[in-house]
N, C-alpha and C positions, 0 to 999 in steps of 0.2 A: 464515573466509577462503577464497575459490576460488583452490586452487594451479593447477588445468588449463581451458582455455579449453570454451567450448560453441561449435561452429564451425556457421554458417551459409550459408557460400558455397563453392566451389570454392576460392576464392584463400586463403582461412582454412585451406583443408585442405591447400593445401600449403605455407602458412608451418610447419604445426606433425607435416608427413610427415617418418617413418616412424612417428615415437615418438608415439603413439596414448594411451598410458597415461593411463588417468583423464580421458579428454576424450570429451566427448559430441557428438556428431554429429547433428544436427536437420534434418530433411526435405530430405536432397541426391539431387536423380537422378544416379547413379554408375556408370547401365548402363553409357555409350559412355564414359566416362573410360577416360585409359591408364593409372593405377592398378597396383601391381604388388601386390595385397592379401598374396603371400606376403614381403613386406618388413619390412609392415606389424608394431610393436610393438601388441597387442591386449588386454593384460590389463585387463580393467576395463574397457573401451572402450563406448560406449553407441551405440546407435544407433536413432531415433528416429525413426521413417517414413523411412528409407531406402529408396532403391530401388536393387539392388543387380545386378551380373549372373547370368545364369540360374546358379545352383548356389552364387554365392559366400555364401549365409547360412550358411546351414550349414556356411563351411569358418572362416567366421568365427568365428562359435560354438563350435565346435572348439578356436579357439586363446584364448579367451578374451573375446570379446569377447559382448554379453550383445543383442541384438536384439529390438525390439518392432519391430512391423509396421505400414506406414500402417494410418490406418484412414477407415472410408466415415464422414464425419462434418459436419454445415454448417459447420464451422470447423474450426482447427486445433489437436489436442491437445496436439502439442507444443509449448511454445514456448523462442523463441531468446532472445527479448527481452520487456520488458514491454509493454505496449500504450501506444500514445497515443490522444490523444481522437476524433485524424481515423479512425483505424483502427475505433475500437468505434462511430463517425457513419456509416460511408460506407454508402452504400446510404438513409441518412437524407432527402435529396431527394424522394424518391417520402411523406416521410413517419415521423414519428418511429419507427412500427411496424416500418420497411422496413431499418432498421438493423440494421449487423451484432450491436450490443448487445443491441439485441431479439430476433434474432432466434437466439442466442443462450439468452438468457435463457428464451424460450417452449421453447427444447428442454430445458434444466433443470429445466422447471416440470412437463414430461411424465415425465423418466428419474428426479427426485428422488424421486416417489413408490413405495412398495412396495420391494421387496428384491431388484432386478435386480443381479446382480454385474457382467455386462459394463460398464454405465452407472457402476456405482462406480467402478470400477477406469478409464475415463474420465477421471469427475472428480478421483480420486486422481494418476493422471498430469499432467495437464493442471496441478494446485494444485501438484506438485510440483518442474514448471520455473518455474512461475512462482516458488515460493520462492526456488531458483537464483537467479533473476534480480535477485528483491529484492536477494539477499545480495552481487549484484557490484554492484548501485547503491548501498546505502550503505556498501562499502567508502571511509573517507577525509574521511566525511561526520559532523558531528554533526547527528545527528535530533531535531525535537523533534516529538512529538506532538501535535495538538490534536481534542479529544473534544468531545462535545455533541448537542446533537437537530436531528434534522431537519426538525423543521415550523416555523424561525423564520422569520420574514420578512423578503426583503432592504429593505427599511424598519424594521428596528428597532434600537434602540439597540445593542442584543444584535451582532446583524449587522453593522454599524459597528466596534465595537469589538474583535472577533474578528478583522475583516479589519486594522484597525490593526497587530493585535499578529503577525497573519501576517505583515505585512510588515517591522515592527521585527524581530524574530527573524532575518528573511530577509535585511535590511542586515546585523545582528551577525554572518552566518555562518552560520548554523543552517539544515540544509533540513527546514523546514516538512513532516509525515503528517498526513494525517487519513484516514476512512474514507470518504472519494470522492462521500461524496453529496450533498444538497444541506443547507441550513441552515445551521448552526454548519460543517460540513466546503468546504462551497461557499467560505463565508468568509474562514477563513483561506487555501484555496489561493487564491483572488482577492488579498487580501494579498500571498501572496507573487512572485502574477502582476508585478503595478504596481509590483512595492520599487527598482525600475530608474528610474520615474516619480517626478515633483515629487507631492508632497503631494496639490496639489489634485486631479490626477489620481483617485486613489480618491473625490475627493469627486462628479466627474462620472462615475467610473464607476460609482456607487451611486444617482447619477440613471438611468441608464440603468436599471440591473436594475430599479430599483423602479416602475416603469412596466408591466412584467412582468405578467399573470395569473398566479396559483397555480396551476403544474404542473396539479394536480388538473382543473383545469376549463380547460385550455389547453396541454397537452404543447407543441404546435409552438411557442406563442407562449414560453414559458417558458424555452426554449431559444434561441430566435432572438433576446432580448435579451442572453445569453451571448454569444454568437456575433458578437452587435456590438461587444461590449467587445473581446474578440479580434481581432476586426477591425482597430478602432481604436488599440488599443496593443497591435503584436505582439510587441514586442520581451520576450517573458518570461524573468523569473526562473523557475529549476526547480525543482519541488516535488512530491511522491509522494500518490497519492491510491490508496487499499486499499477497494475497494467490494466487496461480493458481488452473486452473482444470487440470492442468497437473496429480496432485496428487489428483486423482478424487477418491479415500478410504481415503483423510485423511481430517477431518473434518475442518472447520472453528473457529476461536476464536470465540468464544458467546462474548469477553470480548473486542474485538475492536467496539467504538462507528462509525467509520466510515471506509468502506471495500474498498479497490480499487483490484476487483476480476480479473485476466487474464487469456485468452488462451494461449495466447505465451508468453512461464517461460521465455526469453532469456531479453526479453522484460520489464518484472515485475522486474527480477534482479538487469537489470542495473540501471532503472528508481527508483528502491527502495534504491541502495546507493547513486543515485546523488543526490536526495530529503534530506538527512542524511547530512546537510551541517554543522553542529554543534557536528560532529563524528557520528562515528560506533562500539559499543560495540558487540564481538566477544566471546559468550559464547563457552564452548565446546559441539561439533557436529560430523557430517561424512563429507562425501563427500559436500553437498552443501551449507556446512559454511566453505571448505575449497575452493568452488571455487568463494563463496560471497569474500573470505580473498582476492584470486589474482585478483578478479573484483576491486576490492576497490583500491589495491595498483597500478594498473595500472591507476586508474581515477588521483591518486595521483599524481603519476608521470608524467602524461604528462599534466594535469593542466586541466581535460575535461570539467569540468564544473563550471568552473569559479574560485572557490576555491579549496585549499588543507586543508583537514579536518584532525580531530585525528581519528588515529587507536584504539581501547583502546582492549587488549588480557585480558580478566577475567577468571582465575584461572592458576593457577602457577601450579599447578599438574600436568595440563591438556597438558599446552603450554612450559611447561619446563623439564617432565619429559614422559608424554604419546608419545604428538607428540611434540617435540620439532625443527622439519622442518618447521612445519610452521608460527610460530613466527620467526625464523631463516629468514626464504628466505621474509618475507615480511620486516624485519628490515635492512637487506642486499637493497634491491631496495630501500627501504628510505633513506638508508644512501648516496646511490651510484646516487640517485638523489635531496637530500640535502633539504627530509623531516624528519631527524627521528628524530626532537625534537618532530612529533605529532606521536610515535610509543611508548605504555605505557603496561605494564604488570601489574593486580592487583588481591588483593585476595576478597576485601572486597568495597562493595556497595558505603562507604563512599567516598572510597579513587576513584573509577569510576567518580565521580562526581567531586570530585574538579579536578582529569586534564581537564574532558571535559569545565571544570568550565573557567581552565585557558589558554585551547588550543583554544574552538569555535572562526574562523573565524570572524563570526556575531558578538563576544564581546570585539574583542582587536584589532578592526581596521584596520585587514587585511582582509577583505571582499571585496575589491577590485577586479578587474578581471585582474588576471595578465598572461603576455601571453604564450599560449601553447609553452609545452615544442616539438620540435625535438622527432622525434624516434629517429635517430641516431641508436646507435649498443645496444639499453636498450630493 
């Protein structure tokens, strides 16, 4: 829970003057303010690309308060808030490349390599307000999760029914995560775009995207039928899309109201199933929905963050005849550490919804924080 505010504007900084304490301050010019800084309660006070008057850092630091310094960089390290989709677009006009997402991203793709400490300590910052940020957005919020791969097509059955269930989840309450990119993640934040909208609505919005060229062979065009869906029905439900720039070729959801963007995927992963405290639906994927599966089931079992959630596996094809390992070995560790009433296999949107219905923590009074389990020999 965030007890002390992150302040962004002058007005913010003087609802919460003198008493400073545990409040973090994010890129304010503060030269010509009439500021009396020896008032100022400082303990623990943060200050994050400040610009301060000539001498007052150091009197700050003095009394407590802990100072990082702007820095020369195409965007900004710190942040106040999470991103929206218009923010990581702009500059997109001239061109999918010319955006701040990319442009972004292409400077990641230059600092991630080799063993630059400056560039770490960058992206450490930078992941580290935005965690902040996460953590004042799903205050209040039951989250659910929705996992899967990214190369489905908005033409497939696959695709259809993810967005379904984004949006039933999104009427029941729940604000819909996914990891922000495109496929299965596009999906359900799409779903929970339209959950405001009549039925048919999704079914014309899925005419629209599918008309689309594959990203791959058409960035502008792939995006610009996004772009018309939004258009067209603006009136969205909110919902949290967790992408990295790890995967600096694969595009963003247009269709997440609120972005929480990372350098370091290790970091986004973990923080995107603990967030997911009302379950994690498991569509079919590759590799990084099966290592979201053994992230999850290990939070499970040793009790990481405070509760133990539902697993929920969506499609029985997929999880019981494709790969049927890994439905296996995560219902095996539930069993063996005495969660697998919340371990659910299903085929259909409906029936998603009523276990999460009847498993969330947050609705049947075991939200409690009960205590970590032992490694031991698990």
């Amino acid at each position: 829970m965030v007890d002390r505010p992150v302040v962004a504007s002058i007005t913010e900084l003087q609802e919460v003057w003198p008493d400073l304490r545990d409040v973090a301050l994010v890129e304010l010019d503060l030269r010509d303010t009439q500021f009396d800084w020896s008032d100022a309660r400082l303990d623990r006070t943060l200050l994050l690309g400040c610009l301060l008057p000539d001498g007052e850092s150091d009197r700050v630091a003095d009394r407590g308060a802990i100072v990082f310094p702007p820095l020369d960089l195409p965007f900004r390290a710190y942040r106040a808030a999470l991103y929206s989709y218009d923010e990581l677009a702009a500059g997109a006009e001239a061109g999918t490349a010319s955006s701040l997402d990319h442009r972004i991203g292409s400077w990641f793709a230059t600092t991630s390599r080799g063993t630059s400490l400056p560039a770490a300590l960058v992206h450490a910052l930078h992941d580290a307000t935005i965690d902040a940020a996460v953590a004042r957005f799903v205050i209040g919020r039951r989250v659910v999760g929705i996992m899967g791969g990214h190369a489905h097509p908005r033409d497939s059955d696959l695709y259809r029914k993810v967005a379904q269930l984004g949006r039933s989840l999104t009427r029941a309450g729940f604000t819909v995560a996914t990891g922000g990119g495109p496929g299965v993640m596009e999906a359900a934040n799409l779903g929970a775009w339209l959950s405001r909208f009549a039925d048919d609505v999704l079914d014309q919005a899925l005419a629209v995207l599918a008309a689309a060229p594959p990203y791959a062979e058409d960035p502008d065009g792939y995006v610009q039928r996004a772009l018309e869906v939004r258009d067209r029905w603006p009136d969205a439900a909110e919902s949290l899309g967790v992408p990295t720039w790890v995967y600096v070729d694969e595009p963003t959801s247009a269709f997440a109201t609120h972005i929480a963007k990372y350098f370091t995927n290790s970091i986004r992963e973990d923080g995107l199933l603990a967030i997911a405290r009302s379950g994690v639906v498991y569509a079919p994927g590759g590799a990084g929905t099966a290592e979201e599966i053994f992230t999850d089931t290990a939070q499970n079992s040793l009790t990481l963050y405070e509760v133990r959630s539902p697993m929920v596996f969506f499609g029985r094809d997929f999880f019981e005849r494709a790969h049927p390992e890994l439905f296996a070995a995560a219902r095996e560790q539930a069993e063996m550490c005495g969660w697998a009433e919340l371990v659910a296999l299903c085929d259909e949107p409906d029936d998603v919804l009523a276990f999460i219905r009847t498993h969330d923590p947050d609705a049947t009074g075991r939200a409690g924080i009960e205590r970590r389990r032992e490694h031991e020999d698990h």
